[in-house]
C-alpha positions in Angstrom: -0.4 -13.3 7.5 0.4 -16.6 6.0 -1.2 -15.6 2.9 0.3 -12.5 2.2 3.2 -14.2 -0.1 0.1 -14.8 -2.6 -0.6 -11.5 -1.9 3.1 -10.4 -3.0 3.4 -8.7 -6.8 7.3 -7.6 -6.9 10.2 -7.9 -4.5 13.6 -7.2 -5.2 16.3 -6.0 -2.5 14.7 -3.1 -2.0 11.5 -2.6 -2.8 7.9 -4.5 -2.0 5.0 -4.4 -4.2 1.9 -6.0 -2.2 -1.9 -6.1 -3.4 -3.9 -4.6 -0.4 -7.1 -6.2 0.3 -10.2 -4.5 1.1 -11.0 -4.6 4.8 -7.6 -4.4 6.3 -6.0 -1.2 7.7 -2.2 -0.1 5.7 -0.9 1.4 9.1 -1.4 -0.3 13.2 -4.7 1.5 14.7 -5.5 1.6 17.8 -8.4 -1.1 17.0 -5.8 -3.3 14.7 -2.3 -3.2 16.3 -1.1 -6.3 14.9 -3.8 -7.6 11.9 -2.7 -4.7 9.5 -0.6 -4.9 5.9 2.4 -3.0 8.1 2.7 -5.9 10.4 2.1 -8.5 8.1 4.9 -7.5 5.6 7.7 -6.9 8.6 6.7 -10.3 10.3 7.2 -11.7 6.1 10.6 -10.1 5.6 11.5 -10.7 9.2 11.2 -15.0 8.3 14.3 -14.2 5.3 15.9 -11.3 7.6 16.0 -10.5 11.1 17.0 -6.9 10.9 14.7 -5.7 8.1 12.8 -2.9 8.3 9.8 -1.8 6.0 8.9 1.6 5.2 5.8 3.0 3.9 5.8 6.0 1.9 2.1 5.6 0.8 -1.1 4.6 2.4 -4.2 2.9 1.2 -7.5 3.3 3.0 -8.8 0.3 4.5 -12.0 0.6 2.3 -9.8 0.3 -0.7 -7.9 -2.6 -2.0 -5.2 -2.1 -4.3 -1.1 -1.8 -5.2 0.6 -0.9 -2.1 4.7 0.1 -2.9 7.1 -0.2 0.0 10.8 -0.3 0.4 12.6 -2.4 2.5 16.0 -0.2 3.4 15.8 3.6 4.5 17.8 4.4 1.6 15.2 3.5 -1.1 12.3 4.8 1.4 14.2 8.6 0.9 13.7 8.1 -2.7 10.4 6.7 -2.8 9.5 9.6 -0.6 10.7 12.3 -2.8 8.8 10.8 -6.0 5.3 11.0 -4.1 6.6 14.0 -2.1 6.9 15.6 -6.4 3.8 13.9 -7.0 5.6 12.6 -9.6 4.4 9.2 -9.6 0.6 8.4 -10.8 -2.4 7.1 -8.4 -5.0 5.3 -10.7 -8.3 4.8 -8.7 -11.1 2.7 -10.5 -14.8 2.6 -9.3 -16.4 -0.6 -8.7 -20.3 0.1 -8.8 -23.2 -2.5 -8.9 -25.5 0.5 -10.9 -25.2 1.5 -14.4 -23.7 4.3 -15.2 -24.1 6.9 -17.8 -20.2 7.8 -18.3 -17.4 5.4 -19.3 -14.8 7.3 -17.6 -15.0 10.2 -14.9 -12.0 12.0 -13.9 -11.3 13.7 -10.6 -8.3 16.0 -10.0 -8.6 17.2 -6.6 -7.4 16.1 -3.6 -8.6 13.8 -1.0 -9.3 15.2 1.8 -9.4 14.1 5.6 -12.8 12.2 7.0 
């Protein structure tokens, strides 16, 4: 948790843009209540602001590391939900393989679905 300021790409009054490390869960599971990217950004604004709150409108998995965007008031979280709820925001996933390959670039436009 002390790290996750290095972890921290954008922050303004409302939002929170946060690099997501492989290995760590977005959301409190029942294994991981408190050592998830949820809890570690609430305890983080909580040092600047008591009464902040963090919302989530989009997950990533714990096997994937990446840009995690968050607001920080309910307003901007009502927003943020109706540009994923569109899908009219972009979700860029790169493949990291220690194999050649015989294609530069693969696209996949289907949806994920539940394991």
């Amino acid at each position: 948790a002390a790290n996750i300021r290095r972890s921290v790409v954008f922050e303004d009054e409302e939002l929170l843009v946060v690099y997501k490390p492989v290995g760590i869960s977005s959301m409190p599971t029942r294994e991981q209540r408190n050592l998830n990217l949820k809890c570690f950004l609430e305890d983080y604004l909580r040092r600047s602001d008591p009464a902040a709150s963090l919302h989530m409108p989009s997950r990533v998995d714990t096997s994937v590391e990446g840009l995690v965007i968050t607001s920080k008031n309910r307003r901007m979280h009502a927003a943020l939900q109706r540009v994923f709820e569109r899908r009219a925001i972009t979700k860029t996933y790169a493949l990291l393989s220690d194999r050649s390959v015989a294609w530069t670039t693969l696209e996949a436009n289907r949806s994920i679905a539940r394991d």
